[in-house]
C-alpha positions in Angstrom: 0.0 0.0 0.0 1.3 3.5 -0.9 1.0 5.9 1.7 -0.1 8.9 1.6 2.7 10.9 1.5 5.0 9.1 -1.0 1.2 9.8 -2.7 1.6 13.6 -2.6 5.1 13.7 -3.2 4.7 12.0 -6.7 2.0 14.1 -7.4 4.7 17.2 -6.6 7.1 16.0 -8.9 5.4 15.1 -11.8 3.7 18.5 -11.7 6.8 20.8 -11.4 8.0 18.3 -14.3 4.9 18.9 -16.2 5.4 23.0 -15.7 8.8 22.7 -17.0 8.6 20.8 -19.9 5.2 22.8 -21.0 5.7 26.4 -19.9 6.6 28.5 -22.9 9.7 30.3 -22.9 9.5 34.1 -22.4 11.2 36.2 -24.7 11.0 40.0 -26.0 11.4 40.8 -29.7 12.2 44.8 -30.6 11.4 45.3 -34.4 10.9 48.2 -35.8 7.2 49.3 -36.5 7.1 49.3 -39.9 8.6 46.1 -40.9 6.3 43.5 -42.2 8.4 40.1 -42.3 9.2 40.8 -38.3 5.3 40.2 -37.5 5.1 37.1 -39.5 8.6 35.8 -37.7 6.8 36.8 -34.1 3.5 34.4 -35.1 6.0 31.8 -36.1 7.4 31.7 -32.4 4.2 32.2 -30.6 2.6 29.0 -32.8 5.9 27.2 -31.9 5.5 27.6 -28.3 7.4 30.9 -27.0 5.6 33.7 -25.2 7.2 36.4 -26.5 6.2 40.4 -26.1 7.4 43.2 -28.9 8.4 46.4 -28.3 8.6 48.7 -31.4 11.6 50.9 -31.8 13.0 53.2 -34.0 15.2 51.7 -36.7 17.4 54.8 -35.0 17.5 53.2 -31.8 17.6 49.4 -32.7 21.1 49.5 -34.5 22.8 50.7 -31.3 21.1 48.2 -28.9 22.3 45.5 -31.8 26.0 46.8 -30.7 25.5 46.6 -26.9 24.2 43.2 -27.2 27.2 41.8 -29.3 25.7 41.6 -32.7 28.4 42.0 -35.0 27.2 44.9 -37.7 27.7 42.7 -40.7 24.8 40.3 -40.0 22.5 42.6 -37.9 18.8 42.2 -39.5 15.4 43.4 -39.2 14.8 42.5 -35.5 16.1 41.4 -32.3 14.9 39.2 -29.6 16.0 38.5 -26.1 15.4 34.7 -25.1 16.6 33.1 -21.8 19.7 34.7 -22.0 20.2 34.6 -25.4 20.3 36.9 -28.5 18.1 35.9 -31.4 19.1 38.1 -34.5 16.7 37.5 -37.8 14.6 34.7 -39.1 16.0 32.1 -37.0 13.7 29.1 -37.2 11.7 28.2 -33.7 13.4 24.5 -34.1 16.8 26.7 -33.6 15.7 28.4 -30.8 14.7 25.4 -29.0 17.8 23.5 -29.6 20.2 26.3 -28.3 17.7 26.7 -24.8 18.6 22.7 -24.8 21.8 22.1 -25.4 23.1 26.0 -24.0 26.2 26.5 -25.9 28.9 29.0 -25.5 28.1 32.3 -27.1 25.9 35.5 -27.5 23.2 34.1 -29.4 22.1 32.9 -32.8 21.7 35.0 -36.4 20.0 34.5 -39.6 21.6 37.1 -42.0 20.1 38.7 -44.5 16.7 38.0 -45.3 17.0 34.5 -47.2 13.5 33.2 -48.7 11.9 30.3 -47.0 13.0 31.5 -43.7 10.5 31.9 -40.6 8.7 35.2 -42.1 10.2 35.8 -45.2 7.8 32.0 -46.9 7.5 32.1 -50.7 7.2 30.6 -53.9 11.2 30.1 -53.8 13.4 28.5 -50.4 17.0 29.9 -50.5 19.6 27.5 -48.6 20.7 29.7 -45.5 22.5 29.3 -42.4 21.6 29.7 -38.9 24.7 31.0 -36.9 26.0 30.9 -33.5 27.7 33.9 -32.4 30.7 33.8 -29.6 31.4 36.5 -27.2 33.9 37.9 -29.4 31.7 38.6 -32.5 33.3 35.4 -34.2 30.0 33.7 -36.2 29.8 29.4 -36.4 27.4 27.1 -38.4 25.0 25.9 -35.5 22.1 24.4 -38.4 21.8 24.5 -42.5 18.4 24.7 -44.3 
């Protein structure tokens, strides 16, 4: 017979397990207002499991927080988002995200650059083969995935 408390205690565990593994992840994407594609990109997340909230900025203002936060300028993009810890620059696919919260390599963040067709956001007729890289502390870019 199981008692009562082993009982309870279960039933504590596999709910703080269920929490973790089905709580979206919180992130923030700044975009600037007028960019279409970045809206699309944001949906993408959302219907991929991340909570994420936008704040609109100024194209002015968006290129200098891209600096502070270690994105080299030659692959900064149309938006930025702040995810665990993590800098997502671009169309980087939800799959991407969700790998690099798992496995928590070293570096900045990840970066689609340019805006390659086929990408979260940027769907059409045409897919272009991109790259989704990892960026390192020192602005130094690496293949993390290839589509």
């Amino acid at each position: 017979m199981i008692s009562r408390r082993a009982c309870l205690g279960a039933l504590a565990g596999l709910t703080f397990f269920y929490r973790r593994f089905t709580a979206a992840t919180a992130g923030t994407v700044f975009k600037d207002p007028n960019c279409g594609c970045c809206g699309i990109w944001v949906e993408h997340l959302k219907k991929n499991g991340f909570d994420v909230q936008v704040k609109e900025v100024p194209n002015s203002e968006l290129r200098p927080m891209k600096t502070r936060y270690g994105i080299p300028p030659n692959v900064q993009t149309c938006h930025t988002a702040l995810i665990d810890g993590y800098v997502v620059e671009g169309h980087v696919p939800a799959a991407d995200i969700k790998r690099l919260l798992k496995e928590r390599p070293k570096g900045i963040g990840l970066v689609v650059p340019g805006m390659p067709i086929g990408s979260p956001g940027m769907e059409g007729n045409q897919r272009e083969s991109y790259s989704v890289l990892l960026i390192d502390k020192t602005g130094k870019t690496s293949v993390f995935q290839k589509h």
